[in-house]
N, C-alpha and C positions, 0 to 999 in steps of 0.2 A: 653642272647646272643645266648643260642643254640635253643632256642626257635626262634629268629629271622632267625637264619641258617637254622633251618628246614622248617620255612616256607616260607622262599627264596627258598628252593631246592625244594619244594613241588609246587611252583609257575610256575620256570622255566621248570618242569620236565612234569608241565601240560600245558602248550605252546611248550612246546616240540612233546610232544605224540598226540596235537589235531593241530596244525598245521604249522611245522617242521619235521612233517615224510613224506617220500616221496611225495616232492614237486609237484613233475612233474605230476607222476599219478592222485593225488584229484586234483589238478588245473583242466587240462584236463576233467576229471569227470564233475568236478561243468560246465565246460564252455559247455557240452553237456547238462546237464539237464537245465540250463539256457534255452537254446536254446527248449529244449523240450516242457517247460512250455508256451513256447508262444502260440501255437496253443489251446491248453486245456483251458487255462486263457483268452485268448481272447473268446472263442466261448462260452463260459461261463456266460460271462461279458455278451455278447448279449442277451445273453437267460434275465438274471438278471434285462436288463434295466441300467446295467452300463457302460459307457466309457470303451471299451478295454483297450486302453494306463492308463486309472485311475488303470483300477487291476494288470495290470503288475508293475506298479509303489507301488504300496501295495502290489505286490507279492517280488518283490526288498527287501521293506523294512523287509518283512516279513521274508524273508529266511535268510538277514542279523542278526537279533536279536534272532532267533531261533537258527541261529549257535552258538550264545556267549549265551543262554539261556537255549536249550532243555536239555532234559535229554538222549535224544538217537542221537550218533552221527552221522553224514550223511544220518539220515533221513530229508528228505527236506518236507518244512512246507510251505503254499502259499496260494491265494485264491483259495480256492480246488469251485470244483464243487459243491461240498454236501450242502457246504456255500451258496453257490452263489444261488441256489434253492431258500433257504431258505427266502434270501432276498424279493426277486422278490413283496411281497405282501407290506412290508413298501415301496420298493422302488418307486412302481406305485402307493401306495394312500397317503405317505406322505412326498416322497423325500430323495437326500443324507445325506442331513443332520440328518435328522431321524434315518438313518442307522449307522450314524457314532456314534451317542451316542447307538445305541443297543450293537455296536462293543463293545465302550468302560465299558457295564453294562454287558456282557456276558464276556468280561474280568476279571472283577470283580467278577462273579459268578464263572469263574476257579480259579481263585484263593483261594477262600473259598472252594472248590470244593476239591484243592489239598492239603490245608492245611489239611481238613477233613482224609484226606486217599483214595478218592474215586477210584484210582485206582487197590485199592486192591479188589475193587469189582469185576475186571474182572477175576481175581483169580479164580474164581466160576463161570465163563463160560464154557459150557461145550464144548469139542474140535469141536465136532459137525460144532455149534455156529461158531466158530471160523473159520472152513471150511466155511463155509456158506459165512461169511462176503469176506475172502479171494476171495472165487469164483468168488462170486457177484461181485466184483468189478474189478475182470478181467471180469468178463464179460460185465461190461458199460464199458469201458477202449475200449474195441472190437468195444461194438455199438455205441460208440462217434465217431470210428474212420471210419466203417463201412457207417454209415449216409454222412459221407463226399462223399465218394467214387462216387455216382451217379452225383455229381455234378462238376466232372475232365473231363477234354478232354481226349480222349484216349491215348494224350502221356503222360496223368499224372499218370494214371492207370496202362500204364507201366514202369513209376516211380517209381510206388507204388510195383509195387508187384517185380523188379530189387532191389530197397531196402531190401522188405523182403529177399529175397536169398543171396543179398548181408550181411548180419545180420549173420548168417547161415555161408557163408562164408568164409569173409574175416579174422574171427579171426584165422584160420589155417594157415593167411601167418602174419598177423600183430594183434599185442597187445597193443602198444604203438607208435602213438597215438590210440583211442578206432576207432573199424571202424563205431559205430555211428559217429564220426566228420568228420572220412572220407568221409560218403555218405553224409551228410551236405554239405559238402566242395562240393561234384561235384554235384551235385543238385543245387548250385548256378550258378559252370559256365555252365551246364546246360542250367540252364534258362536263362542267360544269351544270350547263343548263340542262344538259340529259343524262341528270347522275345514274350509274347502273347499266347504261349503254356501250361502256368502253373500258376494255380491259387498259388499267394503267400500270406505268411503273414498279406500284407498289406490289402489284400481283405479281411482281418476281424476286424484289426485292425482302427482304425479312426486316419486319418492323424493331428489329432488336439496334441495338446502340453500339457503336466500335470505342473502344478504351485503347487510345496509344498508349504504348510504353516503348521505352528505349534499352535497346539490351536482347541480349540471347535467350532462346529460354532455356531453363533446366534438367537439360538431358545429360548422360553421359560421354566424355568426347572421349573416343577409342575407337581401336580397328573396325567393329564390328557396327559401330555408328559412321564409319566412313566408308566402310562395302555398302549399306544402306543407301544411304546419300548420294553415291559416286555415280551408279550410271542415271539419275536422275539428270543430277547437276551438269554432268558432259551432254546429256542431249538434251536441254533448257540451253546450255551457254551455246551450242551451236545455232540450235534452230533460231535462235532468237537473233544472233549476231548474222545468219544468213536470211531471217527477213529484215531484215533491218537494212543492211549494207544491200539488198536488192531493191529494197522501196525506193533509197537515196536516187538512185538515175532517173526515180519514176518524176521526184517530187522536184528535181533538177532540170527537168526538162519540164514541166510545167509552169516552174519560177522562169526558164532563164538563166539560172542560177548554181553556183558551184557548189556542193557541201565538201565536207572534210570526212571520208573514210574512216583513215585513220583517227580522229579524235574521236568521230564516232563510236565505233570500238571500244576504246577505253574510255568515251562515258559511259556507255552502255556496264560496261564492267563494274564502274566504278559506282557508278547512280545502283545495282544489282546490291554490292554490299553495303550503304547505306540503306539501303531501301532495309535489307535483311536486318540489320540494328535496329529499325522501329517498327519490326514485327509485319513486313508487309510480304507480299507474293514476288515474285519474278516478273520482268516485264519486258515488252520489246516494243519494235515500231508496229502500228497498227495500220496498214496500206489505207482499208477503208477512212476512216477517221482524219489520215493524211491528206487525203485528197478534198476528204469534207472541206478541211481547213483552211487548204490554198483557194479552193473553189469559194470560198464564204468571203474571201477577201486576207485570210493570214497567208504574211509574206516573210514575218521577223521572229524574235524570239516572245518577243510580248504576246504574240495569241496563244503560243501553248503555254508560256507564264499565266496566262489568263486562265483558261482551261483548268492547270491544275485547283488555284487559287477559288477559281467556280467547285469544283468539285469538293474541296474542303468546306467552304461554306455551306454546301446542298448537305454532305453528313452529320456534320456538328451545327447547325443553326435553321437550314431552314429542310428538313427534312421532308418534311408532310409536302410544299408545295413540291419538289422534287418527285416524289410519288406519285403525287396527280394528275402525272403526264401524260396521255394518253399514249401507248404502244405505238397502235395503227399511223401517227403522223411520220414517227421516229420511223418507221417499216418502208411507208412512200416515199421518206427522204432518201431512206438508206439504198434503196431500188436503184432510184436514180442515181446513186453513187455508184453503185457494181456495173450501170451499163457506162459513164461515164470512164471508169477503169479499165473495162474490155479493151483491148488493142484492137479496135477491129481491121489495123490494116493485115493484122498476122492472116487474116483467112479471105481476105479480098481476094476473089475472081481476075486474073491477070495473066496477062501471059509470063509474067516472068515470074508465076505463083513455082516457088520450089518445093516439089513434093517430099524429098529427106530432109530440109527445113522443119516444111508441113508437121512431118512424125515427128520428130524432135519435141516441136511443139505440144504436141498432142499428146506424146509419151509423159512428159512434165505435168500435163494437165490432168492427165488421166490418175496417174500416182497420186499424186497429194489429193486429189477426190477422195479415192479410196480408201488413202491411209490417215490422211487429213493430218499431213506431218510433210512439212515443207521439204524439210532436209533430202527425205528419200524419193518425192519428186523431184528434186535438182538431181539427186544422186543417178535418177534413172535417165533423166533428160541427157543427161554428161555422159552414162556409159551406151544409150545409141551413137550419140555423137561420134565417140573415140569407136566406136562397130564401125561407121561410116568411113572414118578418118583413116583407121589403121588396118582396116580389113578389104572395104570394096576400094578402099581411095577417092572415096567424096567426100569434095570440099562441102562444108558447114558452116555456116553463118553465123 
């Protein structure tokens, strides 16, 4: 009996702490990074060869099962870019359907992946490393958003950059609600009263309609369908379980707060093969969007519960106003997210600035620019490091 009491009290106490704490703040939260993820996710999809509305609807489901899944709370999970790269080569030579079983074999592969322990691998990344990744990814965060910019009218432009200041701002006169939803909010009637002036939403999005279904599609399962698939699925399961497991320190040291690695991992894996069952993309943690979250006020599971839950609604119910977002607000907010991200003590002026740190740094940063593939940035960051280490005999950070 007291075994049943305790694990009722241990039930309740954890639906209580992830989401039954401060209602109002993570709601809010989740219903800004919703909103956030649309332009990122959409412009993405494009690049990928996939349906916009398909990856927001895989980002839906994806942010839903990761809040009852991850191991790190209000860190937000979705079709990240890094993924969606990825794709791009099965998607133009052999289709969705192809892609949807990599989803479901690179799910697969996290999970054996977390059983294993793999995240304890990142234990032995050197901070360096870790700078690097952080940087780097403020710094596409910047040039996702930067690339937009030439293509705004000039009253979008000074959308854009009213936003940014507004960011800046408005938290000195209000907190709640976040003055990201504020400038959302007026960026709609905005565009409203200056219909034609502002590239919205919908100008990335395709006005077409998504149809869940549950189930695999109908290809043939054999060798020749699994050479296909394979080095898809091995480099989605990695890159994605190594941003992921890299964001967690980010989003942990911003909370205060511990995540779980390991369960991490194998939600990730496991949230990967249900996602694949209802016909969705692959997905990982999104650094930017992360940080949107905690910064908006999400601290629990409820805002990225929220999130997803916004995102289901925006493609099945309220579609049109979802559309009618103006770009340019989302662009100034997101700005202010990638410099918010930067580390900037990695390149502070110091005397105790260590210059084979420095490269390390820099070497990590440089790679994933490039290649815009996280994996082989860390890969390059790790084998200066071990040149440093095992060659000249400097210590690394």
């Amino acid at each position: 009996m007291n075994l049943k009491k305790n694990g009722l009290y241990m039930y309740t106490n954890y639906i209580k702490n992830n989401y039954l704490t401060e209602i109002s703040k993570n709601s809010l939260a989740g219903l800004i990074t919703a909103i956030a993820l649309l332009p990122e996710v959409s412009g993405f999809a494009i690049i990928a060869g996939i349906p916009p509305l398909y990856s927001i609807y895989s980002s839906a489901i994806t942010v839903v099962i990761l809040s009852l899944l991850s191991g790190r709370p209000a860190m937000v999970s979705a079709a990240a870019g890094s993924i969606a790269l990825l794709l791009t080569d099965i998607i133009a030579k052999h289709g969705m359907a192809y892609m949807i079983y990599a989803t479901l074999l690179a799910g697969i592969f996290q999970l054996i992946f977390g059983v294993c322990n793999i995240h304890k691998l990142i234990d032995y990344l050197p901070k360096s490393v870790m700078q690097g990744f952080v940087n780097a990814l403020a710094i596409m965060i910047l040039m996702a958003q930067l690339k937009q910019v030439p293509h705004q009218s000039v009253a979008a432009i000074i959308m854009v950059i009213i936003s940014i200041i507004s960011m800046y701002l408005l938290p000195r006169w209000f907190n709640n609600p976040p003055p990201a939803l504020l400038i959302m909010a007026g960026s709609i009637v905005v565009a409203l009263l200056f219909k034609g002036s502002f590239e919205d939403i919908g100008s990335l999005a395709s006005q077409s309609t998504v149809t869940p279904h549950i189930g695999l599609p109908d290809i043939p399962l054999n060798i020749n369908t699994l050479l296909m698939i394979l080095p898809t699925a091995l480099g989605i399961s990695l890159v994605g379980l190594i941003e992921s497991l890299l964001t967690i320190p980010l989003i942990n040291g911003m909370t205060k707060t511990e995540g779980n690695s390991k369960q991490e991992a194998i939600g990730q894996g496991l949230g990967n093969v249900i996602i694949s069952m209802l016909g969705g993309q692959c997905g990982c943690a999104m650094i930017g969007q992360s940080v949107m979250n905690v910064q908006s006020g999400g601290r629990t599971r409820l805002s990225t519960l929220t999130s997803g839950l916004t995102l289901l609604i925006l493609v099945f119910s309220m579609k049109d106003l979802m559309l009618a977002i103006p770009t340019a607000s989302l662009i100034g907010i997101m700005i202010t997210v990638s410099i918010a991200t930067f580390d900037w003590h990695s390149i502070a002026l110091n005397k105790g600035l260590n210059l084979t740190d420095l490269s390390v740094m820099l070497m990590t940063v440089l790679f994933v620019i490039l290649t815009h593939n996280l994996a082989i940035g860390v890969f390059a960051g790790v084998l200066l490091a071990i040149i440093y280490r095992n060659i000249f005999h400097i210590k690394i950070a």
